[in-house]
C-alpha positions in Angstrom: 109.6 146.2 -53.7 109.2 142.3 -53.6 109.8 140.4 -56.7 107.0 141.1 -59.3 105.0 143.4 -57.0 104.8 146.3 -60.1 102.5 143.3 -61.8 100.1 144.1 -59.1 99.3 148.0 -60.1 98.0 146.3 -63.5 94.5 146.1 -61.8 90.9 146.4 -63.7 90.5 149.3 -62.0 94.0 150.7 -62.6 93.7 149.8 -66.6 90.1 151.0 -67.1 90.9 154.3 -66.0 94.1 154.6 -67.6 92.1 153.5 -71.0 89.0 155.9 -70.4 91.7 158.8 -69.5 92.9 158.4 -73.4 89.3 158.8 -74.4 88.3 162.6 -75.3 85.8 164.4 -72.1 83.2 165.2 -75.1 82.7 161.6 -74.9 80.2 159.8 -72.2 82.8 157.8 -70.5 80.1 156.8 -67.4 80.2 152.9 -66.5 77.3 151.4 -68.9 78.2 153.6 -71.5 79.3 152.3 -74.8 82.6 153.5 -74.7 83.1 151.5 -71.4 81.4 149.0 -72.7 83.5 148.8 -75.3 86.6 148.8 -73.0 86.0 146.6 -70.0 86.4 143.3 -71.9 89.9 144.1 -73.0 90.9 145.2 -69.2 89.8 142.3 -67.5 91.7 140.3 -69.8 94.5 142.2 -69.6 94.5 141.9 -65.6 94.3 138.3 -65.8 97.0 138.1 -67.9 98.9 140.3 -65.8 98.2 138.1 -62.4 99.1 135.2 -64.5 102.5 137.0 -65.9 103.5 137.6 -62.3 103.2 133.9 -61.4 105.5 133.2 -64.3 107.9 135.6 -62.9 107.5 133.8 -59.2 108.0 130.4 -60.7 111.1 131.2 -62.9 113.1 131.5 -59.8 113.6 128.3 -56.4 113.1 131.0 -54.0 109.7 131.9 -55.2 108.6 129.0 -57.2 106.7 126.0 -55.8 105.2 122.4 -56.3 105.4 121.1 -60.0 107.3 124.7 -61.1 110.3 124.4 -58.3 110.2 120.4 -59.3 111.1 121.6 -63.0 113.5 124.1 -61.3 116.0 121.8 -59.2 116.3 119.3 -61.5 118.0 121.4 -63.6 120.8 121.1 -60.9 120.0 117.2 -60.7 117.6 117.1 -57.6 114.3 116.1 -57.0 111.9 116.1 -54.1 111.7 113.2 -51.8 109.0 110.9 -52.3 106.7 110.1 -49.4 108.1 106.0 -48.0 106.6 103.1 -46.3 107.3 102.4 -42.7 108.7 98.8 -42.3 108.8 97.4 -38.4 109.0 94.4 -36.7 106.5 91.7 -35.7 106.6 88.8 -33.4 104.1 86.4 -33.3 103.7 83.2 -31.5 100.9 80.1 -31.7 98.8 79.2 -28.8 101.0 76.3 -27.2 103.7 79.1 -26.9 105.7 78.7 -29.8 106.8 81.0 -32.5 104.2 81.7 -34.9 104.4 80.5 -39.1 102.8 83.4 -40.8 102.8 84.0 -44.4 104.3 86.9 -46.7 100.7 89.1 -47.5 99.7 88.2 -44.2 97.6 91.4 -43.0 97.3 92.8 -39.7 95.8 95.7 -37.9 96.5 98.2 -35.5 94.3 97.9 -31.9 93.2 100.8 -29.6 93.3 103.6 -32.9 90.7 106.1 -33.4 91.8 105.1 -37.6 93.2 101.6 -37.6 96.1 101.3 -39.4 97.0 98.0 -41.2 100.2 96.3 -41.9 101.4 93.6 -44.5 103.7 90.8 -44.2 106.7 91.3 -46.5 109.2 88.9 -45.8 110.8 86.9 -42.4 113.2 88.5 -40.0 117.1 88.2 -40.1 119.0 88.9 -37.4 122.7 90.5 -37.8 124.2 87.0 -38.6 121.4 87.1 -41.7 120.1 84.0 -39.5 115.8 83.7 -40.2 114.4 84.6 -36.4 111.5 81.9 -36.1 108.4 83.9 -35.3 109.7 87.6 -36.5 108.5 88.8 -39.0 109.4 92.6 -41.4 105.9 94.2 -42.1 105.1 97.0 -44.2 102.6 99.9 -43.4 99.8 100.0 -45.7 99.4 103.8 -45.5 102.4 105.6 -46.9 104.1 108.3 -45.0 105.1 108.8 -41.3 101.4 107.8 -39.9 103.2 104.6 -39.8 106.0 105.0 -37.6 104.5 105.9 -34.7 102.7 102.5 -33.5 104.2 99.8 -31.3 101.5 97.2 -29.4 99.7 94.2 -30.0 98.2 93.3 -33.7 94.8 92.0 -34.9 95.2 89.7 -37.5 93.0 90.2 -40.7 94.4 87.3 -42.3 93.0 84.0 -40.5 96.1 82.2 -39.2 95.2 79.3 -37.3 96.1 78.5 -33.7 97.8 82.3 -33.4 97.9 83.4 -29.8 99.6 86.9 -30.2 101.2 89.4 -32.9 102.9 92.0 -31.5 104.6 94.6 -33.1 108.0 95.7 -31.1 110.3 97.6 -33.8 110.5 100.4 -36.2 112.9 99.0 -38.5 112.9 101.7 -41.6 110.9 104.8 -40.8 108.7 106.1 -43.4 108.9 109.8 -44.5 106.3 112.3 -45.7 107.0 113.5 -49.3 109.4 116.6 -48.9 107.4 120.0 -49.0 108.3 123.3 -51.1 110.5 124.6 -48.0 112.5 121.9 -47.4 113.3 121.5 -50.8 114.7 125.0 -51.2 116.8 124.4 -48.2 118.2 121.4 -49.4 119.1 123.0 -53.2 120.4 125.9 -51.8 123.0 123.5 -49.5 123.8 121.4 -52.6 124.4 124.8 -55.2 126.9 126.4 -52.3 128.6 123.0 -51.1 129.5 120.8 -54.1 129.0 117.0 -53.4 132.5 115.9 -54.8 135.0 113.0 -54.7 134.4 111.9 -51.1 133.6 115.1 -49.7 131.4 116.3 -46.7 128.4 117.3 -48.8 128.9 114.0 -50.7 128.6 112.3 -47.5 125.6 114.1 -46.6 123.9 114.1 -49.8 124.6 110.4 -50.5 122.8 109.1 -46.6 120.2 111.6 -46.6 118.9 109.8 -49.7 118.4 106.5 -47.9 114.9 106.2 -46.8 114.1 106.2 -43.1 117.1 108.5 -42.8 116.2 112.5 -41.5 118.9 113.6 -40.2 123.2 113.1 -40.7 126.3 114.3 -39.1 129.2 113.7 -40.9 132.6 113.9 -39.0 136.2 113.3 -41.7 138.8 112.0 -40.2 137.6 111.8 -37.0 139.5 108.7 -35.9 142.9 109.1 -38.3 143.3 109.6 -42.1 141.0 108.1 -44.2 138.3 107.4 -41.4 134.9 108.8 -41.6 131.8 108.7 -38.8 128.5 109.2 -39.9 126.1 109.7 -37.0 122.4 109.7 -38.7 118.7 109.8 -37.2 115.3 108.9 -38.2 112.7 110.9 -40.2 111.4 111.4 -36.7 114.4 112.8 -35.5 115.4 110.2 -32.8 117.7 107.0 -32.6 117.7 104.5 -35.0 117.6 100.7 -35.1 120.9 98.5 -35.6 119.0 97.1 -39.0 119.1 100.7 -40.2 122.6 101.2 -39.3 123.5 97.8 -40.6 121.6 99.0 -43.9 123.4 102.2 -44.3 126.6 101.1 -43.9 126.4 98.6 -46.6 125.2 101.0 -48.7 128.1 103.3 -47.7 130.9 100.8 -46.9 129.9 97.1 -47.0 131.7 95.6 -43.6 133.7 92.6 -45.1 135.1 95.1 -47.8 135.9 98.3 -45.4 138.1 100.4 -47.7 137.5 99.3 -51.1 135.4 101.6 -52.9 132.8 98.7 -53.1 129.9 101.0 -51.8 129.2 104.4 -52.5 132.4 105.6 -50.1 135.3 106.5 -52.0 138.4 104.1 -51.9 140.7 104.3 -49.0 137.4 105.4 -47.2 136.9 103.7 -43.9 133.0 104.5 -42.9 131.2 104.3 -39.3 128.0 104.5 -39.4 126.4 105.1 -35.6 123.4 107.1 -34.3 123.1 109.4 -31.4 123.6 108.8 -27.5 119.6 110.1 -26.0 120.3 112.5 -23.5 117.0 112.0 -21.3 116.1 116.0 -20.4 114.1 116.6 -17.1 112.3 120.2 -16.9 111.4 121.4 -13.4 109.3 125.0 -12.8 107.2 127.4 -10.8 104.3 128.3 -12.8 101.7 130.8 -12.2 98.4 129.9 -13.1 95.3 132.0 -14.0 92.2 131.9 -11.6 90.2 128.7 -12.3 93.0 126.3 -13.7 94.6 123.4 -12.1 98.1 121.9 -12.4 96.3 118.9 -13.7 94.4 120.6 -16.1 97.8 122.1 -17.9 100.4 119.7 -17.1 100.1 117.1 -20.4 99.9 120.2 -22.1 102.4 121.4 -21.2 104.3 118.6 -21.8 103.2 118.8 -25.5 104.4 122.1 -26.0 108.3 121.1 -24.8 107.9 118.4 -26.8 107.3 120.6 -29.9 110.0 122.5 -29.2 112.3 120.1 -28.7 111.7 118.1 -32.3 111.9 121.4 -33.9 115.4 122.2 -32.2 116.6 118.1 -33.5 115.5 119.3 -36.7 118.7 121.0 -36.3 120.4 118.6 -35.7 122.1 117.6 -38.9 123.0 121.5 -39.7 127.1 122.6 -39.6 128.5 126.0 -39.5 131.4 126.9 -43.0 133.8 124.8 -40.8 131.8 121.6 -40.0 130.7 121.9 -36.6 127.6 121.0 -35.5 125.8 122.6 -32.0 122.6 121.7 -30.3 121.5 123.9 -27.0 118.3 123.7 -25.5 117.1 127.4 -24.1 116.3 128.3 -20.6 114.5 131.3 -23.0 112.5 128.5 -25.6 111.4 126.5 -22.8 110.1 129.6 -20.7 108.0 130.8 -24.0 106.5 126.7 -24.6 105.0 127.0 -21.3 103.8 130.3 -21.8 102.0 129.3 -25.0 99.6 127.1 -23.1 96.3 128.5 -22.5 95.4 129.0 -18.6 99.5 129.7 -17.8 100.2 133.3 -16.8 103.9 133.2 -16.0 106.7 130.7 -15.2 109.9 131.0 -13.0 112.4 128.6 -11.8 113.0 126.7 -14.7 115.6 123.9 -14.2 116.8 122.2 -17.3 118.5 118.1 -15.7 118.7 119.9 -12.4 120.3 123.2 -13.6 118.7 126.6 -13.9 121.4 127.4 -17.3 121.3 126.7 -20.5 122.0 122.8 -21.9 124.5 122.8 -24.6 124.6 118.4 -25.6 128.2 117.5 -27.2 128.8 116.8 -30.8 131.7 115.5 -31.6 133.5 112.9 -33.7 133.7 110.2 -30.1 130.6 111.5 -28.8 126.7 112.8 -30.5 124.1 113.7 -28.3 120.1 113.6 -29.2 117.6 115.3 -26.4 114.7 113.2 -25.6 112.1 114.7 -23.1 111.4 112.4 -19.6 110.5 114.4 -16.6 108.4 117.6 -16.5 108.0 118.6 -12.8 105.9 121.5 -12.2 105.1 123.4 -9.0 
């Protein structure tokens, strides 16, 4: 029996009869008749209150709880959800006679080529690694908050009149935005920090320190992995790919400021010596045979096919960041998965064949403290 499933005998039905069986048989107990009447008031009321004593019970545990109730829940052990960010990307722009472009902060711009344009505000100038102004370059912020702005990269339409412009293009993500963390995810999360203690420099410290960052999704964390008191953080976007060297640049002073490696300065414990790094792509080509049924075309099933791998891989990188007891992380992509996202798409009736970078065998990618590998779909060759 599930959690608070004996609420649900407490029906009106149940409750009405159970009343009208205490009532004598002398006594008309037919529906319209006073006795029921009398009755029926007092069991609806009481069935509410029962539904309504069973989502108590639901919300007085994390497992079973959800929005504002598992909020009140896991802050009791000091958490709370993830707000939803802003993307922040790059912009270059440039005047007509070819040089860069003087725009300024609360300029607006907007995306081109969008079924919903999405706009973008100036937020301050560019700086490269040597925190050196890039004339031209320019950080923007997404007007829209959540990941609907990570996704664009193209030319710009400027809202904001700026004489003599030429061209804005946009060219970088710089801090990927996230969507606010759902009910699901933030059970996972609690029930990681209740049964591995963020403590004094330790793994889940690590992890629970970076994946607060915004624009961060995903983090490997690999002690020692170069000699005592050396620790590599390897860390994606909320998208699950690569990210930028601004990002990296941004964690790691966060973490371990560079011209103070060691000193406890930033949230790493002293004697701490932190690299922060992000994933070698692994490009992955899928060949295969597929069988079609009568009327469809290659053409008609290939980008959709080519969807449906994709979906499979970003739910495999969500993975990504996940260790065994003993701190070992593993990412294979499955002759088996990719065989049942092809077979998902409508007008495909079987598939054989299936290569996977030119092998038919499963692809395990390395993860280790020299090496972290992030699939990225190029090729799909069908035949």
């Amino acid at each position: 029996m599930s959690l608070g499933q004996y609420l649900e005998e407490y029906t009106f039905e149940n409750l009405i009869k159970g009343a009208l069986e205490k009532v004598p048989d002398d006594i008309d107990k037919r529906q319209g008749s006073v006795i029921y009447d009398a009755l029926a008031p007092a069991c609806y009321q009481l069935a509410e209150m029962y539904m309504q004593l069973k989502e108590v019970l639901l919300n007085s545990f994390v497992t079973t709880s959800y929005g504002e109730y598992l909020d009140n829940k896991v802050i009791e052990q000091g958490l709370t959800r993830y707000k939803a960010t802003y993307a922040k990307k790059k912009i270059k722009c440039i005047f007509q006679d070819g040089t860069p472009a003087t725009v300024q902060v609360g300029s607006r711009f907007s995306t081109v080529n969008e079924e919903t344009p999405i706009t973008y505000k100036v937020i301050d100038v560019f700086k490269n690694e040597n925190n050196i102004v890039v004339p031209g370059e320019y950080v923007v912020q997404c007007e829209t908050i959540g990941t609907i702005g990570n996704g664009y990269i193209g030319d710009l339409l400027p809202i904001t009149h700026i004489n003599n412009l030429k061209s804005c293009k946009m060219t970088t993500l710089l801090v990927p935005a996230r969507d606010e963390e759902s009910d699901d995810e933030l059970k996972q999360r609690f029930i990681l920090e209740v049964n591995q203690r963020p403590f004094g420099g330790n793994v889940a410290q690590y992890d629970d320190e970076i994946r607060k960052i915004d624009g961060i999704g995903e983090v490997q964390i690999y002690p020692t992995w170069n000699g005592g008191g050396t620790v590599k953080c390897s860390i994606v976007d909320t998208e699950f790919n690569a990210v930028s060297e601004e990002l990296i640049e941004k964690v790691k002073n966060i973490i371990d400021p560079k011209e103070h490696e060691g000193t406890g300065l930033g949230l790493a414990p002293i004697g701490h010596v932190v690299t922060i790094t992000t994933p070698q792509v692994i490009n992955i080509n899928i060949e295969a045979k597929i069988h079609l049924i009568t009327g469809y075309t290659i053409d008609q099933v290939r980008e959709e096919i080519k969807k449906s791998i994709e979906s499979y891989l970003k739910e495999l990188k969500k993975n990504w960041g996940i260790a065994d007891e003993m701190n070992r992380y593993e990412l294979s992509i499955y002759i088996a998965q990719i065989t049942m996202s092809i077979l998902k798409v409508v007008g495909v009736a079987n598939v054989t064949n299936i290569k996977i970078n030119g092998q038919p065998n499963d692809l395990q990618l390395v993860q280790s403290g020299e090496v972290q590998q992030l699939p990225k779909l190029a090729e799909v060759t069908l035949s």
